[in-house]
C-alpha positions in Angstrom: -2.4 144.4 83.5 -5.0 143.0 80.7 -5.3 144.7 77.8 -8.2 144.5 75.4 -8.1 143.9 71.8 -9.4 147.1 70.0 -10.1 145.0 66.3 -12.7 142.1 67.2 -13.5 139.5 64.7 -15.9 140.5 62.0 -18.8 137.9 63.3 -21.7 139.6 60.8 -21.4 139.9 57.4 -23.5 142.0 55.0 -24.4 140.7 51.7 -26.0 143.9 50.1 -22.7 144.6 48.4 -22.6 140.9 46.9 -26.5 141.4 45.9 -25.9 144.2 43.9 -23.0 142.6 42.2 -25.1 138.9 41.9 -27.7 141.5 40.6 -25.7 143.2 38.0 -24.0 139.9 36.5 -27.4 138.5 36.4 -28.9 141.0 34.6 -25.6 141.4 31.9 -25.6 137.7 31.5 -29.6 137.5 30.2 -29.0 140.5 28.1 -26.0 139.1 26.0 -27.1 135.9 25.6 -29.9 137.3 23.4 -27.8 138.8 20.6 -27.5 136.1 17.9 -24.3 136.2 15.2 -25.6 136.6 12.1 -24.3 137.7 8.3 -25.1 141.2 7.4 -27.2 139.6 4.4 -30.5 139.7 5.1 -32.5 136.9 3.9 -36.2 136.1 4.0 -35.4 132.1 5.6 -38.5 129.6 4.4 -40.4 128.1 7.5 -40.0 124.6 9.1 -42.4 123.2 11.4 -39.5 120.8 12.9 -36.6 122.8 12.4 -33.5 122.6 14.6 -30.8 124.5 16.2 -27.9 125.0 14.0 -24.4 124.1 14.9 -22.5 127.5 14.7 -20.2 127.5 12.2 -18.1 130.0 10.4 -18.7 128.7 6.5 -21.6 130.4 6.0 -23.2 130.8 2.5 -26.1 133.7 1.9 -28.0 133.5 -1.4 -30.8 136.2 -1.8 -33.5 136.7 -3.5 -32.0 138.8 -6.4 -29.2 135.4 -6.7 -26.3 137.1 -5.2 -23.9 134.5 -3.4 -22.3 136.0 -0.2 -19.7 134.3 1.7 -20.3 135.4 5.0 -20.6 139.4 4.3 -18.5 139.3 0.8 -20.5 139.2 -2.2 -19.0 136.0 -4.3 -19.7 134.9 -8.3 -20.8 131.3 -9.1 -17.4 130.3 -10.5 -15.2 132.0 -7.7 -17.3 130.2 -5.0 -15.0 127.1 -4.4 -11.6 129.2 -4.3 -13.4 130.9 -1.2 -14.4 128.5 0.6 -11.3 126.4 -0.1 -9.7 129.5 1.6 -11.9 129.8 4.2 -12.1 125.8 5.2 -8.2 125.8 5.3 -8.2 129.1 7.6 -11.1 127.5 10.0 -10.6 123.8 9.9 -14.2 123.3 9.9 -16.2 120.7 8.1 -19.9 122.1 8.0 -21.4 124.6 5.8 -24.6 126.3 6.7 -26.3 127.6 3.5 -29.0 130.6 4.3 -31.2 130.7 0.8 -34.0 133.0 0.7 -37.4 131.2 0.7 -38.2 133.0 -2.7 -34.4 131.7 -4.3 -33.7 129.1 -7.2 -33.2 125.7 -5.7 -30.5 125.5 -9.1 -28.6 127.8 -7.2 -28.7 126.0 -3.7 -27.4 122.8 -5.7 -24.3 124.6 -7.4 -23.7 126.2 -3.9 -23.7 122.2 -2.9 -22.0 121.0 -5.6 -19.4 124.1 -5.3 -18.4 123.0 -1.8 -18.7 119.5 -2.5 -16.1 119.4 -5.0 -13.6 120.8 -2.4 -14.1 118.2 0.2 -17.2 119.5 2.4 -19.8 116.9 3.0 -21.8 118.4 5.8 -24.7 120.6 4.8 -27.5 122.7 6.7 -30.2 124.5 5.1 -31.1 127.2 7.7 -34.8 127.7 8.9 -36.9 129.7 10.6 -39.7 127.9 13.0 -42.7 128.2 12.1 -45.2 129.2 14.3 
């Protein structure tokens, strides 16, 4: 006597399941790869016909158009700029400061920014932009 297998091998498989996941990942992918990091300080960034991508980096340096210094989302005086980002180059180990001036800012207080974080040992400095259009 012969008896017959009641499971057979699966010989079709149906992908609408794996669509709808493909479909879904897809979708959440294009979606978060919009959302840029930025400070909470919002500053008016002057306009650069060739301007690059900046190299993320978490030494970021605000000044607006009023003159207040922020250090990432905290509000920093002149004098107690270097202690920061002494602090904050130690905690990070990073060697690149991006500085975020607002197009209608002193350039005097771009170059104590500079000469602030110079004088601690960072030698790497981008001005950020906006492309122009």
């Amino acid at each position: 006597m012969k008896f017959e297998m009641q499971n057979k091998p699966l010989t079709i498989f149906h992908f609408s399941s794996l669509t709808d996941i493909v479909m879904l990942l897809l979708i959440f992918f294009l979606l978060t790869s919009q959302f840029v990091i930025q400070t909470g300080v919002k500053v008016q960034l002057p306009g650069a016909a060739n301007n690059e991508q900046t190299v993320p980096t978490r030494i970021i340096v605000s000044i607006t158009e009023q003159g207040k210094i922020y250090v990432g989302k905290e509000e920093v005086e002149i004098g107690a700029l270097p202690i920061k980002l002494e602090t904050i180059k130690q905690s990070v180990n990073e060697e690149n400061l991006i500085i975020r001036a607002d197009k209608s800012s002193k350039i005097d207080l771009v170059i104590k920014v500079i000469d602030a974080a110079k004088g601690i040992g960072i030698n790497k400095f981008t001005i950020e932009t906006e492309k122009e259009l």
